[in-house]
N, C-alpha and C positions, 0 to 999 in steps of 0.2 A: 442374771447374766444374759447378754443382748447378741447374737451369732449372727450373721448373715449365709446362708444360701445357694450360692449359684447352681441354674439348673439349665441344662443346655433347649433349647427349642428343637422338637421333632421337624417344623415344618414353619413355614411363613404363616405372621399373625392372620388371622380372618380381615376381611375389610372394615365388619363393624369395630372391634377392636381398634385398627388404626387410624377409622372414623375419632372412634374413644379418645383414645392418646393425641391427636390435636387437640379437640375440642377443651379437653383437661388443660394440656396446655395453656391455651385460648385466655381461658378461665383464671390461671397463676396470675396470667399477663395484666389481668383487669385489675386484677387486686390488687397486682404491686401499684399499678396507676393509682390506683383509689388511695393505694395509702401513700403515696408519694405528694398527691395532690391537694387531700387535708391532714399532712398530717398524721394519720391514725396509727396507733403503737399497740392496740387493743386488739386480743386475740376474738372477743366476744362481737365487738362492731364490727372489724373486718370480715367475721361468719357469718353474721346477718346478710353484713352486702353479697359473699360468697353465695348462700342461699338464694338471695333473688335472683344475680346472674346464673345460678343453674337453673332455676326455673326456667327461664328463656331460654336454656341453651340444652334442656332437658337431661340434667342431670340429677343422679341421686343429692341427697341432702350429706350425707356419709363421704361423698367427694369432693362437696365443697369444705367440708370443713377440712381437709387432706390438702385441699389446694390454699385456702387463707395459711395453716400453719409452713406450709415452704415457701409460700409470699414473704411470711414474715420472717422468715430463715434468712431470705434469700436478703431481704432490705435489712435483718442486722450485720451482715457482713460491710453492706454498702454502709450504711451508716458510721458503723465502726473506720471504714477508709476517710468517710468525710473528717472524723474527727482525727485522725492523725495526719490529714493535712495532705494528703496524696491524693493525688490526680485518677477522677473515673467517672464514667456516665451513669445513664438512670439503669439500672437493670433491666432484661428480656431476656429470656428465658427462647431459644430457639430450636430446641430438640424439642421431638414430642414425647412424653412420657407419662407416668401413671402412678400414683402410690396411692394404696387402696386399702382401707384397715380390716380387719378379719372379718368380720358384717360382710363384706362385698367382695369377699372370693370366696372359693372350696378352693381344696389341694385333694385329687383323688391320686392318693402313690399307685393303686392296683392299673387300673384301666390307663395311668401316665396322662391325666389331663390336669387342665387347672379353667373353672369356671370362674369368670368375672360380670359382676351386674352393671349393664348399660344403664338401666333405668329403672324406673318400678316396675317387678314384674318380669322384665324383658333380662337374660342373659346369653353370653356367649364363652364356645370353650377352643380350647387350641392345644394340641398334644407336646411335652414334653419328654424328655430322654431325665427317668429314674435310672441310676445305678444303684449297685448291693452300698454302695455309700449313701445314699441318700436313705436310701432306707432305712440303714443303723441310724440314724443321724434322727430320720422323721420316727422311729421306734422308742425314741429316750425316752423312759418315763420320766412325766412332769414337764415335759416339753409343750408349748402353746405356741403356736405361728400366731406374730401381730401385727403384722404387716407385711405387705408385695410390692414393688418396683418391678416395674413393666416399662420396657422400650421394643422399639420395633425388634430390635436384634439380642434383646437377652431380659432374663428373668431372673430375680432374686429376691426372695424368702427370709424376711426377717422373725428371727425366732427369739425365746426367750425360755430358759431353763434353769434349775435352781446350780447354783454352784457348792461345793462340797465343801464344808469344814477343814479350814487349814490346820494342817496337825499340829501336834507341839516340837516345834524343830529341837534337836540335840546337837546341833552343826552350825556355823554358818559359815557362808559365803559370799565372804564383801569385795567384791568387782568394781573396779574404776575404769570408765567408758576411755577409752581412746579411741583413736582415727583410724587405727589398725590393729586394736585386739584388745582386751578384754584384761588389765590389770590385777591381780589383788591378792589376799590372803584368805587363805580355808583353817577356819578354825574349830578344830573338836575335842574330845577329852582327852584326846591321848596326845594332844599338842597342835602347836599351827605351822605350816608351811604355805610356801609360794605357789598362789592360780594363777595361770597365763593363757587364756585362748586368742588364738593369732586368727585374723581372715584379712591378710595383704592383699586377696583375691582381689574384693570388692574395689579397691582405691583404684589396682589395675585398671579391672573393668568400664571407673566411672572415666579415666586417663582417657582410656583409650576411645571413649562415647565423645568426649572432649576432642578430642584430634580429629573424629568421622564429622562432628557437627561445623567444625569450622572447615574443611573441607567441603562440604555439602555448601556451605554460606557463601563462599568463594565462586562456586561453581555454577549455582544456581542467584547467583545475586541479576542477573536481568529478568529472573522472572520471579517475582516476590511469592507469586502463587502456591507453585512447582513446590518453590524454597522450606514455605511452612507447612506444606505437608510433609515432604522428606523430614523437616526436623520436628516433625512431631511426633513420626513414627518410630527414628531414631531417639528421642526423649522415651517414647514406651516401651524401646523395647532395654532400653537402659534402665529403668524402673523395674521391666517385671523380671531383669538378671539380677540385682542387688537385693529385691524383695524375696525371690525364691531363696538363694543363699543366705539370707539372713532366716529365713523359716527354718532351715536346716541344721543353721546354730544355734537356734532360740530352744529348739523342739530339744533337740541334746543335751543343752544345757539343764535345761527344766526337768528332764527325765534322769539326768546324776544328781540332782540335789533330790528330786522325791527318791530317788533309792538311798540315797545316804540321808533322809531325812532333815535337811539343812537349810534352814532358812536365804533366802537371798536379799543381800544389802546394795541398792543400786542410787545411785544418785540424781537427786531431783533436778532439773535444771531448769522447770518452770521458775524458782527463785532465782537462780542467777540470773535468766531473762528480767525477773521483773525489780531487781537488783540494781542491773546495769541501766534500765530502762529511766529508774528514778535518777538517779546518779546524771544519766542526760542529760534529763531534763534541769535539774539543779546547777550544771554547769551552761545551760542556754538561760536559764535567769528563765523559766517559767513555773506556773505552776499544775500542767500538763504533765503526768505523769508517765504518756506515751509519746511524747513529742519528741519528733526526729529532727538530725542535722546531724553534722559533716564532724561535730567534734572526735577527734581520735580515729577520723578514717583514713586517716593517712600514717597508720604508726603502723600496718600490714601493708607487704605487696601486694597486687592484684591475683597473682597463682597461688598466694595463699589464702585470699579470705574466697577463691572459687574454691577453695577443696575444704574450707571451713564449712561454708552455706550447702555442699553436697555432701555433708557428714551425715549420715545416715543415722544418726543416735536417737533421735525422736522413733524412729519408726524400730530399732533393734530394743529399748527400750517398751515400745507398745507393744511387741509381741513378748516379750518376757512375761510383761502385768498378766494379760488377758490367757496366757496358756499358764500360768502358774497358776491364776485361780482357775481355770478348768480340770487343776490338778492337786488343787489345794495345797501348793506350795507357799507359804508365806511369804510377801516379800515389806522389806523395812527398806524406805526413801528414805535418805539422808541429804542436808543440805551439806554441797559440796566447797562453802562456801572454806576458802585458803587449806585445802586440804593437800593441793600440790608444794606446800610451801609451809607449812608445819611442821614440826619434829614429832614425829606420835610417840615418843621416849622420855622427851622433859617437857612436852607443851608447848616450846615455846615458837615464837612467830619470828620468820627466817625476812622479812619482808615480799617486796614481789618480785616475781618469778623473774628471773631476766636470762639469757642465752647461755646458760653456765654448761651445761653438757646434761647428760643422762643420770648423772648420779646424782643423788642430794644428801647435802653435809653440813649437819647441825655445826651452825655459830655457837653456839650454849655448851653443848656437851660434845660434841664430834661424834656424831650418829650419822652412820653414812650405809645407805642405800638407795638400789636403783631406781631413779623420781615416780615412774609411773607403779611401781609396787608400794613404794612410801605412800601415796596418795592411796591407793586402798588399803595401806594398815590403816589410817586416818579414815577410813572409810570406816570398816572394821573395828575399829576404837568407838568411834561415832554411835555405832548400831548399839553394840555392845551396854552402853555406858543410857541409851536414851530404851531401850527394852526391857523390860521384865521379865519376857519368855527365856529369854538367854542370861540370866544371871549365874547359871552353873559352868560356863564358860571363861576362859583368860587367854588373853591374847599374848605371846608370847612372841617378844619379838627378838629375842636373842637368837631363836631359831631361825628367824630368815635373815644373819648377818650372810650364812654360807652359800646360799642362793641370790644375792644380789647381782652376782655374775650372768649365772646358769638357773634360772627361774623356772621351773618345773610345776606342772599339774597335777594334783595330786591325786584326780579320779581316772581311772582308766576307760579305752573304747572310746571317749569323746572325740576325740579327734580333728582333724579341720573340716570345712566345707566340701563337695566336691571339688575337682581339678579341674582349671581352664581348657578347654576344646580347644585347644591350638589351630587344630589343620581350618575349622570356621572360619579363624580370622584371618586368613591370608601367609599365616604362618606357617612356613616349611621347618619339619620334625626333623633330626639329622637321619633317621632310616630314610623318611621319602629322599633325602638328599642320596644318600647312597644308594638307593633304587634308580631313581632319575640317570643318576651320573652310571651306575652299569647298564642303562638301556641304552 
């Protein structure tokens, strides 16, 4: 298991150091040319040429190969765009930076430094800010730092540490991803009942990042400059409020299923991406499996498919995986493929989804419950039915006919995210109104 890091700077880099970090730079930039110019896809030739240009530019041999490997990072991305047909230039790399594998730093946590090697022979050190966090963190046994990113203004610590045997779940809990909370059923031996974790917060916050940005665009539209720094900064700090509140939920959630031992069932949506992708392309008459076009984009309004593409599920999803195996929580993907539109009672397939309302109501048998809980019994049936470890388990759905209304969670102390700071956003609280209004 691969962690990252952050470790604040005591003080501004040394000179040689940001000597360092261009010349590194410098060095990427060569390589991506090199490989741009013949061709080259070769981790082993591109090092070699890496190699010679450190010679010249007096670098270790240990940073060139650091610098061909994100050359080549760098050109599969670009490549990948060339082949799907969108519009972009050669790559360059304009920040200076530094990634340097264990060979060519120390981390000293006591004295708070971290030494990096210039050259053979030659290094330099620069003071960092250790807290009692960092130090539990650099104390795990079995832990090995394998790598550092360096830039002028921050440092990060790529580490790598064994992860703990996932237990044998007695439980699960199959969640169906929506836009605004967290769908499903909890299933255990003494029976199953309705999960709902809600965070309505998030959608708020991104609303409302959405009304500041076009505002700012308005206002700053004669000076394009101005324009994209303000909306950059407004883009991050809209990022780092949705990512904090999603840690909050992620960390909660992962810590009631390890006390109730329960496996978690979440849904894969790399296949329906690459589902829908084939399906495209089949309907453009190619045989481009990522090829893009305009078919079916006009069956969503435009405020809807913005609050589709700002759906945070990739990222509430990656933090489930990676804190449950830091906890050995087991989690089971299941492909979500017609799970909103299935009857998990007879099986049978309801067609597709169309505007019907909240509830969904078997054709077949008249199984009626509310759609985003149905999609994770169907979740929950899925896991159930494709696992081993859970064979001592049944899913019992006559029990959630009485909760299709009134949907309840059935761990306690979870509860929501924190609560939006109102008075920040310009929002008067009715106290301050009746403070104001008696002053």
């Amino acid at each position: 298991m691969v962690r990252a890091l952050p470790i604040p700077l005591a003080a501004p880099l040394p000179a040689p150091l940001l000597s360092l970090l261009a010349t590194y730079r410098l060095l990427v930039n060569e390589v991506i040319r090199e490989a741009l110019s013949t061709g080259q896809t070769s981790l082993g030739k591109l090092s070699r040429f890496a190699r010679t240009r450190a010679f010249v530019h007096q670098l270790t041999g240990t940073h060139a190969i650091t610098a061909s490997t994100v050359a080549l990072s760098i050109l599969k991305s670009h490549r990948k765009r060339l082949r799907h047909g969108l519009p972009c230039r050669a790559p360059y790399v304009r920040r200076a930076f530094l990634r340097a594998d264990d060979a060519s730093f120390h981390v000293d946590p006591i004295p708070q430094r971290i030494r990096v090697s210039l050259r053979s022979g030659v290094w330099s050190s620069f003071p960092i800010v250790v807290s009692e966090y960092h130090r539990k963190v650099l104390a795990t046994p079995g832990l090995r730092i394998k790598q550092l990113h360096l830039t002028p203004d921050r440092v990060v610590l790529l580490y790598e540490k064994p992860a703990p045997t996932p237990y044998a779940p007695t439980a699960l809990l199959a969640l169906d991803t929506n836009e605004r909370s967290l769908d499903g059923v909890c299933v255990t031996p003494s029976g199953t009942r309705a999960a709902v974790l809600k965070f309505p917060e998030i959608a708020v916050i991104q609303q409302r990042h959405v009304t500041r940005r076009r505002r700012l665009a308005r206002r700053k539209a004669h000076d394009r400059r101005v324009g994209r720094r303000l909306l950059r900064s407004e883009g991050r700090r809209e990022h780092d409020r949705v990512t904090s509140r999603l840690h909050v939920l992620t960390k909660r959630l992962v810590e009631v299923a390890r006390k109730h031992r329960a496996a978690l069932a979440l849904e894969d949506f790399t296949k329906v991406a690459a589902r829908r992708a084939t399906r495209r392309a089949k309907s453009l008459g190619t045989s481009r499996p990522f090829a893009r076009g305009r078919a079916g984009s006009g069956i969503r309004s435009k405020p809807l498919r913005r609050r589709l593409s700002s759906w945070p599920r990739a990222e509430l999803h990656r933090q489930l995986a990676y804190k449950a195996a830091e906890r050995g929580v087991p989690v089971v993907w299941v492909d979500p493929y017609r799970t909103s539109v299935t009857c998990p009672k007879c099986g049978v397939y309801n067609g597709p989804r169309s505007r019907m309302g909240p509830t969904f109501e078997c054709v077949a048998c008249g199984w009626r419950l509310d759609r985003q809980l149905n999609a994770g019994a169907n979740v929950g049936r899925i896991a159930l039915r494709e696992t081993a470890e859970l064979g001592g388990l049944k899913l019992d759905l006559d029990a959630l006919s009485d909760d299709a209304v009134r949907p309840r969670y059935p761990f306690q102390g979870l509860g929501r995210a924190r609560a939006e700071r109102k008075e920040r956003e310009g929002i008067v609280t009715t106290a301050r109104r009746v403070r104001r209004v008696s002053t």
